[in-house]
MARMIFI-251276 format. One line per 4 residues: their letters; for each residue y, x, z of C-alpha. Coordinates in steps of 0.02 Angstrom, whole numbers, plus 50000, padded with zeros to 5 digits. Example, Ala and Ser with C-alpha at 12.3 -4.5 7.8 and 13.67 -1.06 7.14 Angstrom:
// MARMIFI-251276
AS> 49775:50615:50390 ~ 49947:50684:50357
This chain:
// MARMIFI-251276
XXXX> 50619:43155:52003 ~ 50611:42968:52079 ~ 50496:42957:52243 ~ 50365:42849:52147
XXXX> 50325:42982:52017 ~ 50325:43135:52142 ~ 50180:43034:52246 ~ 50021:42991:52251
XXXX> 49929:42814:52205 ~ 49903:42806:52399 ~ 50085:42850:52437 ~ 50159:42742:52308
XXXX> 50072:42602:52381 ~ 50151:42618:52534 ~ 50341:42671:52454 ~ 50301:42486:52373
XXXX> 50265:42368:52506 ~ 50363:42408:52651 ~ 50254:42337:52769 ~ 50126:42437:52726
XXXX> 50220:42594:52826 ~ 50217:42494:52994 ~ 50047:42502:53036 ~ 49947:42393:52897
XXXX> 49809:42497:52806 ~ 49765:42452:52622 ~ 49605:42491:52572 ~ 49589:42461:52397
XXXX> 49765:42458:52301 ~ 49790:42281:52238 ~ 49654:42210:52305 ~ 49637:42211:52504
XXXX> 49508:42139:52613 ~ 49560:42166:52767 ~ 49730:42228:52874 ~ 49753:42285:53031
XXXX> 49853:42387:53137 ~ 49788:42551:53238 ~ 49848:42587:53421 ~ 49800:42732:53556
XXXX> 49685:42663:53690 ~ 49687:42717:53865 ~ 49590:42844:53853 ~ 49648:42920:53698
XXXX> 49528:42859:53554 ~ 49595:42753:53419 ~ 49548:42591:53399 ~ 49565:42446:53304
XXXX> 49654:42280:53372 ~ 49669:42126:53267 ~ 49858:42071:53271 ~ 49833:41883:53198
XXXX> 49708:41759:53187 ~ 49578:41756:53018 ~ 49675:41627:52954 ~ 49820:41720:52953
XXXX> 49746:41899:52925 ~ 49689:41790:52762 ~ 49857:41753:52728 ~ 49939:41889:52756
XXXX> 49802:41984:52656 ~ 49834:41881:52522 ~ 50035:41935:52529 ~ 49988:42115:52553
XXXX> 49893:42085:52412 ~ 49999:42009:52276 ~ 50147:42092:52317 ~ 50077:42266:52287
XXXX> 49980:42220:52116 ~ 50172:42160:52056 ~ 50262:42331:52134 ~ 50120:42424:52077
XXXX> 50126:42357:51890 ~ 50309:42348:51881 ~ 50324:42507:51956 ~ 50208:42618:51914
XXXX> 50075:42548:51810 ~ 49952:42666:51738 ~ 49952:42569:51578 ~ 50112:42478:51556
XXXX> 50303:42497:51575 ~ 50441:42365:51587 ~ 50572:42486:51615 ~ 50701:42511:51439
XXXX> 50809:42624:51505 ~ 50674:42750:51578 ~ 50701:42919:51529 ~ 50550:43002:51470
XXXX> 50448:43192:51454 ~ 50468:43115:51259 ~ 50646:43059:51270 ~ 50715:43242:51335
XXXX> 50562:43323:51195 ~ 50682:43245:51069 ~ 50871:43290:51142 ~ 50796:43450:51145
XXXX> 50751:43447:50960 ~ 50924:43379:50941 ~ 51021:43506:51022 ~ 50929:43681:50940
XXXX> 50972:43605:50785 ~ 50819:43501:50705 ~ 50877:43356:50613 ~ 50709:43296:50527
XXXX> 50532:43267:50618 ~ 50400:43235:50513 ~ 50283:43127:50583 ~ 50080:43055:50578
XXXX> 50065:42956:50726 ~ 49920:42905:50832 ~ 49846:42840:51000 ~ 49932:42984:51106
XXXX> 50117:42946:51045 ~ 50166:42778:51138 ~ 50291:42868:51230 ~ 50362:42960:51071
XXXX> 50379:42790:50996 ~ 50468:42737:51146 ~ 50579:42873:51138 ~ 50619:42839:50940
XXXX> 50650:42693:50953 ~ 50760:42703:51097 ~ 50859:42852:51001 ~ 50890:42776:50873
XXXX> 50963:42629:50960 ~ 51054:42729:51090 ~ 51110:42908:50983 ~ 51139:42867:50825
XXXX> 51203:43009:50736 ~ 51142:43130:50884 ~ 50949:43101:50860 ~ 50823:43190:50730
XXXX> 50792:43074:50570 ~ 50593:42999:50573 ~ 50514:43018:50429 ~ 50341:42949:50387
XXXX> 50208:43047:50322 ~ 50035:42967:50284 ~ 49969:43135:50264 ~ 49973:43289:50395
XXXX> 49982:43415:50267 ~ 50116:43354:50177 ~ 50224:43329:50334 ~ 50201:43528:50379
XXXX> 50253:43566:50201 ~ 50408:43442:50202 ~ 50449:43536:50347 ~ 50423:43715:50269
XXXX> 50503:43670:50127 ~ 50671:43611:50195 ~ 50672:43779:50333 ~ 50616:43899:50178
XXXX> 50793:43835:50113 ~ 50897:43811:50260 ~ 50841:43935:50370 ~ 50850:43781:50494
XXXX> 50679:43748:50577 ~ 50603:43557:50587 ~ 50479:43472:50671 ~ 50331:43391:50628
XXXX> 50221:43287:50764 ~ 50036:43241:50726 ~ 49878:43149:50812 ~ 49783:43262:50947
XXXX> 49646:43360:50880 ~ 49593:43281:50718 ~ 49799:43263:50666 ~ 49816:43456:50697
XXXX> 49647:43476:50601 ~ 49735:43409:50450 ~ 49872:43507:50430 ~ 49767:43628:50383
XXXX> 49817:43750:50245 ~ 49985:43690:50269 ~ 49994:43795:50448 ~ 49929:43950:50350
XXXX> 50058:43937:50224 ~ 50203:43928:50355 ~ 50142:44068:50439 ~ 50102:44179:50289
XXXX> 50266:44108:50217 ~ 50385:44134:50382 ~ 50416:43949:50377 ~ 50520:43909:50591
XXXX> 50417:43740:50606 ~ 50394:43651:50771 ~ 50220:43571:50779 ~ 50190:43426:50924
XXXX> 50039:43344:50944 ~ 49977:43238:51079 ~ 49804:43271:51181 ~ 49689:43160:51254
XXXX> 49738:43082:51412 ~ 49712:43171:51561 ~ 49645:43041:51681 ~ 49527:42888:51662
XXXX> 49569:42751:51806 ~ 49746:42725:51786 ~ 49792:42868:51921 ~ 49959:42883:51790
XXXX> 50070:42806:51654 ~ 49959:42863:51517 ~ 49788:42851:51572 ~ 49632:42797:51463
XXXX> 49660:42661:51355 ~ 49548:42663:51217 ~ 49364:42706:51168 ~ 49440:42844:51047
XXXX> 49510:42947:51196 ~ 49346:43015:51257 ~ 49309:43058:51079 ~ 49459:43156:51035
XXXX> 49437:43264:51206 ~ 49407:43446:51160 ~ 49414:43607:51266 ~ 49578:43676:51194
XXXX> 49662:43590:51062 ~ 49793:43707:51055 ~ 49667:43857:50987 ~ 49635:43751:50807
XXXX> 49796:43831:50753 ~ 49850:43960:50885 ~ 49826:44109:50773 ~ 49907:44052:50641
XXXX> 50069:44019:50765 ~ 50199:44140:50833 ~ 50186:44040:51007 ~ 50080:43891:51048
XXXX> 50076:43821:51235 ~ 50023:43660:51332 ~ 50156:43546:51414 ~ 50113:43521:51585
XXXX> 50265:43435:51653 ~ 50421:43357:51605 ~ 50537:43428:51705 ~ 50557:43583:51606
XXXX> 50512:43493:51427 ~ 50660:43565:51344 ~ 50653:43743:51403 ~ 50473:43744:51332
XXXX> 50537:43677:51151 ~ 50672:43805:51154 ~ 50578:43941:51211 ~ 50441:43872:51055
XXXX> 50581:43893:50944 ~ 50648:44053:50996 ~ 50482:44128:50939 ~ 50490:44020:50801
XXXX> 50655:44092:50725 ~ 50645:44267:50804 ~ 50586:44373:50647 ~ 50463:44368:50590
XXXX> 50465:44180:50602 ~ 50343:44082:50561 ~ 50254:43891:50648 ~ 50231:43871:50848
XXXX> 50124:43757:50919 ~ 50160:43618:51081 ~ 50039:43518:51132 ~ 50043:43367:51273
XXXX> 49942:43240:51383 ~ 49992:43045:51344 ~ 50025:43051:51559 ~ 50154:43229:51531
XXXX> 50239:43119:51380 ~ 50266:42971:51496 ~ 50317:43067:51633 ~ 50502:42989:51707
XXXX> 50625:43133:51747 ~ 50806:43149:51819 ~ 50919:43165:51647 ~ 50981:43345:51620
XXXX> 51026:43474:51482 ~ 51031:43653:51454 ~ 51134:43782:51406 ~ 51100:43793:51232
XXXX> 51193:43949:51170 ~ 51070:44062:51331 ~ 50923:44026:51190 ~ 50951:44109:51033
XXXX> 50824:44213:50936 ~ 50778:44394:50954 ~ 50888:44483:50839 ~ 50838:44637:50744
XXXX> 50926:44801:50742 ~ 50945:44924:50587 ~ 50876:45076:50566 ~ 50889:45254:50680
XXXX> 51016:45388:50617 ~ 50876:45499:50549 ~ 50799:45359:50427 ~ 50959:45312:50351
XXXX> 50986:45489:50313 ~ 50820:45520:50266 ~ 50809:45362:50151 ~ 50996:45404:50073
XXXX> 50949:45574:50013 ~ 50775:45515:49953 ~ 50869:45392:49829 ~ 50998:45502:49791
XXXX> 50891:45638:49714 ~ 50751:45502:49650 ~ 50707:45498:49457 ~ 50643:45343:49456
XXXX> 50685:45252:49615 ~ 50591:45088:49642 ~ 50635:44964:49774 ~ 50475:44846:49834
XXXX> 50524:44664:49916 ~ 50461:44500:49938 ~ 50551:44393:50089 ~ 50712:44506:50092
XXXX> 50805:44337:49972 ~ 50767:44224:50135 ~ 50944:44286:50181 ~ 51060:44213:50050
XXXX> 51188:44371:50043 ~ 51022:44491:50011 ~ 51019:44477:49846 ~ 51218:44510:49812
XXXX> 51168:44674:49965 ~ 51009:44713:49797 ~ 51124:44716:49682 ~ 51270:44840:49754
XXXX> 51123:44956:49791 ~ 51056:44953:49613 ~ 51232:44966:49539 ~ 51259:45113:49653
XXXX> 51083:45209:49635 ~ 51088:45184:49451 ~ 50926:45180:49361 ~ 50845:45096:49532
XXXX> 50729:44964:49486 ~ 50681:44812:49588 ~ 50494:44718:49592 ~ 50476:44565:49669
XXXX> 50290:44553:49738 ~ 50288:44416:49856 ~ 50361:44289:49742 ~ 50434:44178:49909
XXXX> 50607:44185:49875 ~ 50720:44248:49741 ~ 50784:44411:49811 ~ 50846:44482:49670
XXXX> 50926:44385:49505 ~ 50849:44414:49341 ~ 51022:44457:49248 ~ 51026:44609:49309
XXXX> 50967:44762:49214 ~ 50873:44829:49384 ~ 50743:44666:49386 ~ 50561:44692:49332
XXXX> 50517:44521:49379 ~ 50382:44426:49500 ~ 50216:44541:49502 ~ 50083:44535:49615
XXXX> 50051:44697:49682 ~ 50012:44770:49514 ~ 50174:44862:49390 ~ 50191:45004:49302
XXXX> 50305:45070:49393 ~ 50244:45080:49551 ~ 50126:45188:49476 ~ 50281:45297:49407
XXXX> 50412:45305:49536 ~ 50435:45444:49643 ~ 50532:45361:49784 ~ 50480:45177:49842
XXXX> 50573:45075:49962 ~ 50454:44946:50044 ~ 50569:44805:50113 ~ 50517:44646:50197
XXXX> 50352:44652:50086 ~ 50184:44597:50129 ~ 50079:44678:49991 ~ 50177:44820:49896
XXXX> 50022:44843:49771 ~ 49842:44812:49750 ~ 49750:44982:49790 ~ 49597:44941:49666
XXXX> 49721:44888:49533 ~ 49873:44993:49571 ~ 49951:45125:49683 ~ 50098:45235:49689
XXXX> 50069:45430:49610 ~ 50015:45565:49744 ~ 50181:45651:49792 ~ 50306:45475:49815
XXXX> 50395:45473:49954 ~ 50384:45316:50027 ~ 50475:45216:50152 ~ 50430:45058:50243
XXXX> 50550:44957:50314 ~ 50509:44766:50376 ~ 50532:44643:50521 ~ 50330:44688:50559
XXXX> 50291:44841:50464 ~ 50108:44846:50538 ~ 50068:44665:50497 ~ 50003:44631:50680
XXXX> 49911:44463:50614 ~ 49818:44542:50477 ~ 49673:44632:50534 ~ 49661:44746:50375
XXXX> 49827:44828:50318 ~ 49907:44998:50285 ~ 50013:45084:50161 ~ 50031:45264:50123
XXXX> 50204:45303:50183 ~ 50341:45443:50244 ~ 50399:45347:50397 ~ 50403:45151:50436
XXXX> 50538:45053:50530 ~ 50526:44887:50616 ~ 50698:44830:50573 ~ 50816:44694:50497
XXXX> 50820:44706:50313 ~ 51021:44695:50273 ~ 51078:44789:50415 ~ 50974:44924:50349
XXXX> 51037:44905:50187 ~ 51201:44905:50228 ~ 51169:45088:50332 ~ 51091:45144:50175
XXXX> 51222:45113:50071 ~ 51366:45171:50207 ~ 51278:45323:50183 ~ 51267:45354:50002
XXXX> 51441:45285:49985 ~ 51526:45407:50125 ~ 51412:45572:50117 ~ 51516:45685:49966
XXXX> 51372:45779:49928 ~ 51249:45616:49894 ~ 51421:45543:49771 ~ 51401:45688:49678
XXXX> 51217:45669:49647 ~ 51224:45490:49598 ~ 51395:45538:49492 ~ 51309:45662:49386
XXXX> 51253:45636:49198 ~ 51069:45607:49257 ~ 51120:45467:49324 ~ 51202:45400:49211
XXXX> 51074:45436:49077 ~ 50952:45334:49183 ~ 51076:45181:49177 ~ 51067:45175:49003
XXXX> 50900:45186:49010 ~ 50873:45041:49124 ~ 50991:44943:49026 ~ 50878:44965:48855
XXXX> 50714:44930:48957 ~ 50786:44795:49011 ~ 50838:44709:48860 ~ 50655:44750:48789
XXXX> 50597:44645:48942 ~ 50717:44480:48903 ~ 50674:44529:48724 ~ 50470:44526:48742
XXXX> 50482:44382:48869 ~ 50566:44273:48761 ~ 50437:44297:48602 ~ 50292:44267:48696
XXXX> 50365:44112:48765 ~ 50355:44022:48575 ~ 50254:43877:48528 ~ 50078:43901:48461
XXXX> 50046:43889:48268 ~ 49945:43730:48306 ~ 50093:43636:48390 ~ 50019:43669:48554
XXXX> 50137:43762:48707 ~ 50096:43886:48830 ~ 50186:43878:49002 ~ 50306:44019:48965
XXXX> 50378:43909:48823 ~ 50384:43758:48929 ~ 50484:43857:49062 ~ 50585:43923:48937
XXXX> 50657:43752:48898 ~ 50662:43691:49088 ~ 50775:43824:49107 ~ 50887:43779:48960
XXXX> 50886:43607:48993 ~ 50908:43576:49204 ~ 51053:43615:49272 ~ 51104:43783:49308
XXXX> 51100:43776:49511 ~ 50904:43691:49494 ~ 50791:43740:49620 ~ 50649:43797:49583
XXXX> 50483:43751:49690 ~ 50336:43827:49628 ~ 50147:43824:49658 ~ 50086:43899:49461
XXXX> 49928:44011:49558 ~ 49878:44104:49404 ~ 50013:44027:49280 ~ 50140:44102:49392
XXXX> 50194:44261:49317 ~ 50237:44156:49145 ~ 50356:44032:49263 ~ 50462:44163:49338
XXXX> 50481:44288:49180 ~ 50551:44105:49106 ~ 50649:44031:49231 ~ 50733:44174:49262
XXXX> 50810:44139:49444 ~ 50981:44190:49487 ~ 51060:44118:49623 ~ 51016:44128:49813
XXXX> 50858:44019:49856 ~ 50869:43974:49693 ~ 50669:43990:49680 ~ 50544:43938:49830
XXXX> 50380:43987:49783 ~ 50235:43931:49900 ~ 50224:44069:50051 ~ 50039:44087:50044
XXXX> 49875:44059:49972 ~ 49847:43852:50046 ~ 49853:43760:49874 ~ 49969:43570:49893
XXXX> 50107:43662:49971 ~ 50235:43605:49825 ~ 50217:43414:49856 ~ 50277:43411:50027
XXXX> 50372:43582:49986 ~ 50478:43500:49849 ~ 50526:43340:49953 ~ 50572:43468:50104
XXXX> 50683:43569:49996 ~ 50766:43413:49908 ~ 50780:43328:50059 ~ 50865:43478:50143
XXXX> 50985:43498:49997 ~ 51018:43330:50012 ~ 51079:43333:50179 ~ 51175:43478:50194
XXXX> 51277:43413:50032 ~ 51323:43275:50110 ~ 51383:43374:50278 ~ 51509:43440:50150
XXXX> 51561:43308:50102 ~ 51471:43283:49926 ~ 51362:43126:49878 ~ 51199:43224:49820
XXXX> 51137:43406:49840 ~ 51044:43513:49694 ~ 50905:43463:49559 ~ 50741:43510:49627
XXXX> 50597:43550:49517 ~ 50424:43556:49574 ~ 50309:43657:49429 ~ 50151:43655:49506
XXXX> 49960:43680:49428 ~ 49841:43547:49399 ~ 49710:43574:49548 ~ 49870:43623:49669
XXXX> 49931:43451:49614 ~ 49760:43372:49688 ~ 49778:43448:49843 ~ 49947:43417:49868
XXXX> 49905:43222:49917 ~ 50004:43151:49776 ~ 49971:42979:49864 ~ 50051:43026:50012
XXXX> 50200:43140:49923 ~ 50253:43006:49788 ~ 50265:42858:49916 ~ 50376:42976:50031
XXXX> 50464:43000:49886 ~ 50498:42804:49856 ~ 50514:42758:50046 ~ 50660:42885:50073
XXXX> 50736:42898:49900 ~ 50701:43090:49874 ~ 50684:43091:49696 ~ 50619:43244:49628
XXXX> 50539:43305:49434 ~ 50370:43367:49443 ~ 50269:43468:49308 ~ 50095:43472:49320
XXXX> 50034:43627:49227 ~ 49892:43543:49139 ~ 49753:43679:49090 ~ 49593:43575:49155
XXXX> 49552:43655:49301 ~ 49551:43791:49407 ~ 49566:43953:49306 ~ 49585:44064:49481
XXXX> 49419:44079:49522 ~ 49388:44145:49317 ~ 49497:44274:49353 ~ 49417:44326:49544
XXXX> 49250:44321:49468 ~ 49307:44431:49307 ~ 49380:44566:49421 ~ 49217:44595:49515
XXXX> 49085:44549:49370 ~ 49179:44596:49210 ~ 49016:44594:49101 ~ 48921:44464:49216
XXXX> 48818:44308:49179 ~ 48988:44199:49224 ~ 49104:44293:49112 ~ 49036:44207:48938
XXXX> 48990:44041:49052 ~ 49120:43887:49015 ~ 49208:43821:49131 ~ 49098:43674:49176
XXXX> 48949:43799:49212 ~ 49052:43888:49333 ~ 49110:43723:49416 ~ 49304:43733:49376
XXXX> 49345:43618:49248 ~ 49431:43446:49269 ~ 49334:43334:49136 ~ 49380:43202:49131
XXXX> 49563:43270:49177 ~ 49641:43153:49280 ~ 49795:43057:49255 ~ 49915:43144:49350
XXXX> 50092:43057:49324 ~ 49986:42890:49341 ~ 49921:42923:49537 ~ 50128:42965:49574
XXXX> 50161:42799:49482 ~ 50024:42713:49562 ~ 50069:42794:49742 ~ 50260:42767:49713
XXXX> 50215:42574:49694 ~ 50251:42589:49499 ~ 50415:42653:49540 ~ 50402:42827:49444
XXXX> 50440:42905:49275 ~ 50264:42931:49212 ~ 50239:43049:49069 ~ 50099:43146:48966
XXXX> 50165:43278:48828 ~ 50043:43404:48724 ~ 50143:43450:48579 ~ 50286:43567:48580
XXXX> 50387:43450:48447 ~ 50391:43314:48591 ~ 50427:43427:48704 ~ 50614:43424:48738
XXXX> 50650:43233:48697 ~ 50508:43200:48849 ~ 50616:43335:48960 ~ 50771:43274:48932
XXXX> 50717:43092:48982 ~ 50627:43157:49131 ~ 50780:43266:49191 ~ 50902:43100:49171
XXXX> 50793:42992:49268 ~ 50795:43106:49417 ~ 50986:43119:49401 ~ 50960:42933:49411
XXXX> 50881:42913:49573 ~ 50714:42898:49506 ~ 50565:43024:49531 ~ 50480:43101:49388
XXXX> 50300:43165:49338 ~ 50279:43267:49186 ~ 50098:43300:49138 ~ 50105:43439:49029
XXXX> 49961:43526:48922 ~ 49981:43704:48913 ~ 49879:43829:48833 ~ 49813:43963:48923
XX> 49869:44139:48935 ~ 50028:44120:48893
């Protein structure tokens, strides 16, 4: 570190005006009085000797004087810096972003980033090409979800940096959903400064500093994040972001939390790097000998196998994994609970769809495979028969951040999802006596089975999913012509609460991360969510060489479309060309709480109440595609459709103007319950 940052104000003084270290004192930095020099008297006191007359001492207190408020100023200045080419706490925060491999940082900047600007503006002058891409977000909640969205689908994790306490404040449900939905996110934010008389490069600026000062910014979000920590100093900035991000990717991921003082952030440092490849994640084993045995003959002699999942699709080659172990354990089902990720594609004969936590045949099977799953079933609504065997295997079986949770269950493993998958199937694929038990006509009796019930699914799906006798749609149909309509490789990012169910029996998801569906239970996640996703699809296309990545769809209900910040997402989506085609589920209002309050009070005074006497209707209802047009500077396709017969023509133009360029807001009246 250079001399004049290791010292003190005193010492710096003195490392400034070299005169200063041969025997003149300064009493008051910038602004001396008097000088002298001190010498040893005879008999061993010190004592004070004047070495010129007044008028020079005047003089030469006048030099002292003026030439340490210019060294001072130029060279260490509490408030101001002249230097370019100084390399920052802020500078080596963002080559450290660089190197682990975040490209996007989605910032909401404030009074404790002038060294962050600094540094952005320097790297993007001085790295192009080897610097994280700024992008503006006027609202903190949809920068979190930008970022969750695009890590959800690349597996990458991004950055987002906000304003001190009331910035971190408002990212609000967004840091719940990241956790819940083990979303790697770095979060920086800035605290207020440290010092108050210009001790440092950073100090006290502004009246707003004193009110932004709180205890311990860091504990707004801390139990929400894997890892959250304070950065002290800048000489070991970028061990402390990759040590942030080794928690953050290390399973189960999930947000982490950095916060710093305006006077760390400023902070000049010697230029240096780390080894990169000494900070990879954790990595998960699979399971012990015993459970892959135990698991194996537990299929193997199952009637009516049923395999439990929610977050096992975050892996791309999980699904394909699914499948091989349906086809081989024939008459295995698969239930999708979580809803985060498609894990396993709807073509198959083994699906049962998106449920929450409440299916038939969890009530039916005799052998249930829990994997990567937060909420197998709903106990009040739902639980497995007496004698299942049951077998737990996830990256955090025992849920260590939710204080309520258990599962009856045979054994449970903390372990990696496909490498226990993979033992699993070694097993039933090598051990003669477990071939002959899934070879036998049982088996194959239950295939055929699972084949019919399957096509009585499609078949049931499909005629619910028609238009109303009074022109009107439901959202089932509406999804049913998204999905004939988009292209095949759409993805799908969805936030439908209680319309949910209808979306993924319709849409029908196939292909690996094919379907993102909003980790957990902050409603607004799909604004932000959808730009992150199209904006990450975007940019991995093009690092393969093609000009766009895939269609993104964002089917989200009317109150989530509220709290999503529309004003914020649709002038992102103008500023950085990320067009994208929303549909706003248009049922006037929130119909969630109808359905909490009917579960509890069935025959209570609210269940005959309307809507507007339990507070939950939107009347008027808003004009949804007009606030994206309005935030988008006019610069959106705006549309309202509420007959089935108009349906398609309004999709079809919708769909082409995204493939245009242009963003598109469909709001779309749907009929309830279907």
């Amino acid at each position: 570190m250079p001399p004049l940052l290791r010292a003190t104000p005193r010492q710096r003084a003195f490392q400034a005006f070299p005169a200063a270290r041969s025997g003149v004192s300064v009493t008051r930095l910038g602004y001396c009085r008097f000088a002298c020099s001190l010498q040893k008297s005879v008999n061993g006191t010190t004592t004070s000797r004047r070495t010129c007359t007044p008028s020079v001492s005047r003089q030469r207190s006048a030099l002292i004087s003026s030439s340490l408020s210019w060294n001072i100023q130029q060279k260490w200045s509490s408030t101001v810096a002249n230097d370019p080419k100084m390399y920052t706490t802020s500078f080596a925060f963002f080559e450290a972003l660089w190197d682990a491999g975040v490209t996007h940082v989605f910032v909401n900047l404030g009074s404790d980033h002038p060294s962050i600007i600094e540094a952005m503006v320097k790297g993007a002058r001085e790295k192009k090409g080897q610097f994280p891409r700024i992008i503006t977000c006027p609202n903190e909640m949809v920068a979190m979800s930008m970022a969750d969205g695009y890590a959800r689908l690349t597996n990458k994790p991004q950055a987002v940096i906000v304003h001190v306490d009331v910035g971190t404040q408002g990212l609000g449900a967004a840091v719940h959903n990241a956790s819940a939905g083990r979303a790697p996110i770095l979060v920086f934010a800035g605290i207020s400064p440290i010092t108050q008389e210009g001790e440092l490069r950073g100090s006290r600026t502004e009246f707003i500093h004193w009110i932004q000062d709180v205890p311990d910014q860091k504990q707004i979000v801390a139990q929400y994040c894997r890892y959250s920590a304070e950065l002290k100093t800048g000489v070991n900035v970028k061990q402390m972001v990759n040590r942030a991000l080794q928690f953050a990717k290390s399973a189960p991921q999930g947000p982490v939390y950095l916060c710093g003082s305006r006077e760390v952030m400023e902070q000049e440092i010697e230029p240096y790097s780390i080894q990169q490849d000494e900070w990879d994640p954790v990595e998960l084993g699979g399971l012990p000998g015993s459970a892959v045995s135990k698991i194996a003959e537990a299929l193997a002699g199952a009637e009516r196998p049923l395999l439990i999942t929610g977050y096992a699709g975050r892996n791309p080659e999980m699904p394909a994994k699914l499948v091989e172990l349906a086809n081989t354990v024939k008459g295995l089902r698969v239930l999708d609970t979580g809803g985060s990720d498609m894990c396993f594609p709807a073509d198959h004969p083994a699906w049962l769809g998106l449920r929450y936590g409440n299916e038939e045949a969890i009530q039916t099977a005799d052998t249930i495979i829990v994997l990567d799953c937060d909420v197998p079933w709903i106990p009040t609504q739902c639980k497995p028969r007496s004698d299942a065997k049951i077998f737990h295997i996830d990256v955090d079986p025992l849920k260590q951040v939710m204080p309520l949770f258990y599962i009856k269950a045979q054994a449970r493993y903390r372990a990696d999802a496909m490498a226990s998958v993979d033992q699993i199937l070694a097993a039933l694929q090598s051990d003669e006596s477990l071939r002959a038990k899934l070879a036998g006509g049982a088996s194959e009796q239950r295939w055929t089975a699972l084949q019919t019930s399957y096509r009585e699914r499609i078949d049931g799906i499909a005629s619910r999913a028609r238009p109303l006798d009074n022109g009107e749609f439901g959202t089932g149909h509406l999804c049913s012509k998204l999905r004939e309509l988009c292209p095949e490789d759409t993805i799908w990012a969805v936030e439908a609460v209680t319309n949910t169910l209808f979306v993924h029996d319709n849409i029908q998801p196939t292909k690996p991360g094919q379907w993102i569906n909003c980790g957990g239970g902050g409603l607004g996640w799909s604004g932000g969510g959808a730009l992150g996703v199209k904006l990450a699809s975007d940019h991995e296309a093009k690092l393969q060489g093609h000009e766009h990545g895939k269609f993104v769809v964002q089917i989200v209900g009317d109150g989530s479309f509220l709290f999503s910040v529309p004003g914020s997402v649709y002038w992102i989506a103008k500023r950085y060309n990320i067009p994208i085609l929303t549909i706003v589920l248009n049922n006037k209002g929130w119909n969630a709480p109808r359905r909490s309050l009917l579960l509890v009070h069935p025959d209570g005074l609210g269940a005959g109440a309307t809507n507007d006497d339990i507070h939950i209707a939107f009347n008027p209802s808003p004009d949804y595609a007009g606030i994206a047009k309005a935030a988008a500077g006019g610069d959106v396709f705006a549309e309202r459709v509420d007959q089935a017969a108009d349906l398609v023509d309004v999709l079809k133009r919708a769909i082409q103007a995204v493939q245009n360029g242009q963003t598109a807001v469909v709001d779309c009246k749907v009929a309830s319950g279907c």
